[in-house]
C-alpha positions in Angstrom: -20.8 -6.9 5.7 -20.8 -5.9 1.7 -16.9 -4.9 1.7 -16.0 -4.6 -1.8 -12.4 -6.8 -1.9 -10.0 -7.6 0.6 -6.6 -6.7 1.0 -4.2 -9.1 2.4 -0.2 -10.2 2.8 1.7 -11.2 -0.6 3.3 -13.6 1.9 -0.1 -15.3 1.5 0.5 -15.8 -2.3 3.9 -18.1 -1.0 5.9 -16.5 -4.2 8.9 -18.9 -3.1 6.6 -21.7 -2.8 4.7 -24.7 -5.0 1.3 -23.7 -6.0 0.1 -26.2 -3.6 1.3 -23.9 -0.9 -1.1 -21.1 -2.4 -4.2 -23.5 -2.9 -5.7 -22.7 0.2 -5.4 -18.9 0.0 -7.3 -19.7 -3.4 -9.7 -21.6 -1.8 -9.9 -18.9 1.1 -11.2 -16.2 -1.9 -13.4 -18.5 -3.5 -15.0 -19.6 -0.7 -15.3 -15.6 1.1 -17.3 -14.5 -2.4 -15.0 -11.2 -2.9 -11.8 -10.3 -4.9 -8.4 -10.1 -3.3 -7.6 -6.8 -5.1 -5.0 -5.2 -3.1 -1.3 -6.8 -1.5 0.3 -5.0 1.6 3.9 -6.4 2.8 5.3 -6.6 -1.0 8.6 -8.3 0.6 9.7 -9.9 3.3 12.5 -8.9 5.4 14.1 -12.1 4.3 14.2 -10.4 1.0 16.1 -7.0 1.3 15.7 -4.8 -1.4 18.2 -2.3 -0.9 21.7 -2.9 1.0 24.7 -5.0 0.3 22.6 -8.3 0.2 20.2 -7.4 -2.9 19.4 -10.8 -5.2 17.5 -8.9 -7.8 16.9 -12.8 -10.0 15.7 -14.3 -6.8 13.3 -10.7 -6.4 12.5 -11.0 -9.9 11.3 -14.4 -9.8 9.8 -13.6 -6.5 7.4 -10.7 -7.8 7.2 -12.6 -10.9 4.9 -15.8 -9.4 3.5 -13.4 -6.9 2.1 -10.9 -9.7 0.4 -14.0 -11.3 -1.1 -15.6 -8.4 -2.0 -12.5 -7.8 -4.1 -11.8 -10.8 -5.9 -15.0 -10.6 -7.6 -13.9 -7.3 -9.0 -10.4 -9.2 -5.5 -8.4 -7.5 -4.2 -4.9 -9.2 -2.0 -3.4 -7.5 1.3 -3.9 -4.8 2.0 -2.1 -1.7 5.4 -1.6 -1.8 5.9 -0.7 2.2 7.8 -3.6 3.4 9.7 -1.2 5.7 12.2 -3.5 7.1 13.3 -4.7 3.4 13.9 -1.3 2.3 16.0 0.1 5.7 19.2 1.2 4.7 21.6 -0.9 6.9 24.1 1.4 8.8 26.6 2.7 6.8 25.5 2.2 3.4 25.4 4.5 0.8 22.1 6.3 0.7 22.5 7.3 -2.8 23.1 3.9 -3.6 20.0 2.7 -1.4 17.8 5.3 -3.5 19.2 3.6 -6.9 18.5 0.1 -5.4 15.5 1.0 -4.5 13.7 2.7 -7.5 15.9 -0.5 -9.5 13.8 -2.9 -7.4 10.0 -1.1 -7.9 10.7 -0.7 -11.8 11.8 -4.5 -12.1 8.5 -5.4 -9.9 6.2 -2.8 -11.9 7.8 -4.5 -15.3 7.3 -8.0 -13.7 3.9 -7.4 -12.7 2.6 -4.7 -15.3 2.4 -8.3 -17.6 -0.6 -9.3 -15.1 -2.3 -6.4 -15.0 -1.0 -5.4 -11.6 0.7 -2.1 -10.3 2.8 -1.2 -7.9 2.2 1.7 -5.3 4.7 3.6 -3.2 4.3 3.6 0.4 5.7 6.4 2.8 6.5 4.2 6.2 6.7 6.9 8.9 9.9 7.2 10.8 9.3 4.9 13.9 9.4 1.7 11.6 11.9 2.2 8.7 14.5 5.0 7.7 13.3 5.9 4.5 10.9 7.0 2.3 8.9 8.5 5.3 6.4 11.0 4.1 4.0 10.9 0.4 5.5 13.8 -0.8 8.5 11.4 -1.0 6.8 8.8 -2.7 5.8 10.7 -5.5 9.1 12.1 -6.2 10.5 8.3 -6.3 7.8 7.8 -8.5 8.2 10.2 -11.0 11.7 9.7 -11.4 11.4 6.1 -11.5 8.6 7.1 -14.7 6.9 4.2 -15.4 2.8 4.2 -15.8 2.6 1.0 -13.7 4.4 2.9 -10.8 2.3 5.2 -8.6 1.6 6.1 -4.9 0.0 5.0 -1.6 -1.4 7.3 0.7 -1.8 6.3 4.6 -3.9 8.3 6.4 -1.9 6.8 9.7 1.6 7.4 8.2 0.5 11.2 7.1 -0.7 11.7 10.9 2.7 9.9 12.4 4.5 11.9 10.6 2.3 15.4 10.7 2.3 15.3 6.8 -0.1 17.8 5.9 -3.5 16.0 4.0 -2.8 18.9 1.8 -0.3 16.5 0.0 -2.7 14.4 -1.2 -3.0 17.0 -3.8 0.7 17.0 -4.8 0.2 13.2 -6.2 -0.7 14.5 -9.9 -2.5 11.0 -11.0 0.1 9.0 -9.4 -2.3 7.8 -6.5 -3.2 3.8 -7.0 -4.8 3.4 -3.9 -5.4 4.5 -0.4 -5.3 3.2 3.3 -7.2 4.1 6.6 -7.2 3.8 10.4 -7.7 5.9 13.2 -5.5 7.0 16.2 -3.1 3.9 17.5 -4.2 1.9 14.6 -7.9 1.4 16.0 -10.8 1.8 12.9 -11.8 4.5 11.4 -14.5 6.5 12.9 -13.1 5.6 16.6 -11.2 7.9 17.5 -10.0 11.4 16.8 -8.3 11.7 13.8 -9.3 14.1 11.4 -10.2 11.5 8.5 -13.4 13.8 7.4 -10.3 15.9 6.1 -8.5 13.2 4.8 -11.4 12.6 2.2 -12.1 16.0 1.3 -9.1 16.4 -0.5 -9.1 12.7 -2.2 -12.7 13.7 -3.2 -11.6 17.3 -4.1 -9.0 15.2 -6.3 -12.1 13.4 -8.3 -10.0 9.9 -6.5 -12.4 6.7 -7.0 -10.0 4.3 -6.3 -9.4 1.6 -4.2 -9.3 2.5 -0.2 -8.9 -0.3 2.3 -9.3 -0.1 6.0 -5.9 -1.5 7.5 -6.2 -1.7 11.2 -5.8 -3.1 14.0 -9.5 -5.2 15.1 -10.5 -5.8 18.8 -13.2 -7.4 17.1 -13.9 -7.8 13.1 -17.7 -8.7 13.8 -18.7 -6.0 16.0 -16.2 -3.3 14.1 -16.3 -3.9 10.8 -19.6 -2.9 10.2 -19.2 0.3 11.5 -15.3 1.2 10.1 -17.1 0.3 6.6 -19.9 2.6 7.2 -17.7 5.2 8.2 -15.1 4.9 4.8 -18.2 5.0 3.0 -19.7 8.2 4.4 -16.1 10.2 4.4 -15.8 8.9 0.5 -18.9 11.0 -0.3 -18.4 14.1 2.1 -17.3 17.6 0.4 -15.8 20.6 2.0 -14.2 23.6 1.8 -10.6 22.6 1.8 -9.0 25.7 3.6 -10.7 24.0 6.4 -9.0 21.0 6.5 -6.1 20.2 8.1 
């Protein structure tokens, strides 16, 4: 379908694991003829990042082996969403959660700056985590954290779950690393009604040439992908006036 990279699960790197475990994820790449650039799902909810449980050798080592295994399939950059590892349990010190947290992304930025790999925020909206909801979030967790190999995601589906204005986008200030897409209820982009036209307008308006994957929810890869690809690519390349965009 001439996709550029996929994205896929850092659980499929098995970071706990013998190589042998990651062999055929390798072999997966190689044989599929395109990079594995970006990694969604950073950590598992095995692994909690913030909360009284935080084992920041074993995450060390963890982001460590993944960061290289990474690298080896063409991979530069982290999502660091992982919702469920970051909730703050109930009870907890939030100020304490905030600390953990930015602790854990500059240890995996350090860890996997050494491969060539960065790490990028993710805003989760509300319905699946309790915190870090929104971009304009994210970029104030990464500019404190204030390391060049952290930066920010920006989900077009968590901006519209959380009526996040698109305006935003413009807030990131060269912090944006890469980009994700769907339409309404997860479906592909193009199928439905949200405003992604003025999603784009503003990462164009913002000179962005990054990295932009297309994380949905299929019915059917064959007969959708096609089309979900033709549509990022003709959004990448509109223009508009952006006091009409939403």
């Amino acid at each position: 379908m001439s996709y550029d990279y996929v994205e896929i699960p850092v659980a499929d790197l098995y970071p706990e694991s013998p190589a042998s475990a990651f062999e055929p994820t390798a072999r997966a790449i190689e044989a599929a003829g395109i990079p594995a650039v970006a990694f969604n799902f950073l950590v598992p909810p095995t692994l909690p990042v913030v909360g009284p449980a935080v084992d920041l050798e074993r995450l060390k080592r963890y982001v460590t082996v993944a960061a290289e295994r990474a690298a080896s399939l063409g991979g530069s950059v982290f999502v660091l969403g992982s919702g469920s590892a970051r909730r703050i349990p109930e009870g907890f010190p939030r100020d304490q959660a905030v600390e953990q947290f930015r602790s854990f992304a500059r240890l995996a930025a350090e860890a996997a700056d050494h491969h060539g790999v960065t790490v990028a925020l993710e805003a989760i909206n509300r319905t699946e985590t309790n915190f870090l909801h929104t971009l304009e979030e994210a970029v104030e967790h990464a500019r404190a954290i204030g390391l060049p190999s952290v930066g920010v995601l920006a989900d077009a589906y968590h901006m519209h779950m959380e009526a996040e204005p698109f305006r935003h986008l413009l807030e990131t200030g060269g912090l944006l690393r890469h980009v994700q897409v769907c339409d309404e209820g997860r479906s592909y982009p193009g199928s439905h009604g949200l405003d992604l036209w003025g999603f784009f307008v503003y990462l164009n308006h913002l000179g962005y040439s990054g990295t932009v994957s297309v994380e949905c929810r299929w019915k059917s890869f064959s007969a959708e992908g096609g089309p979900a690809l033709e549509f990022v690519r003709s959004a990448s390349s509109t223009s508009g006036e952006l006091a009409f965009a939403p």
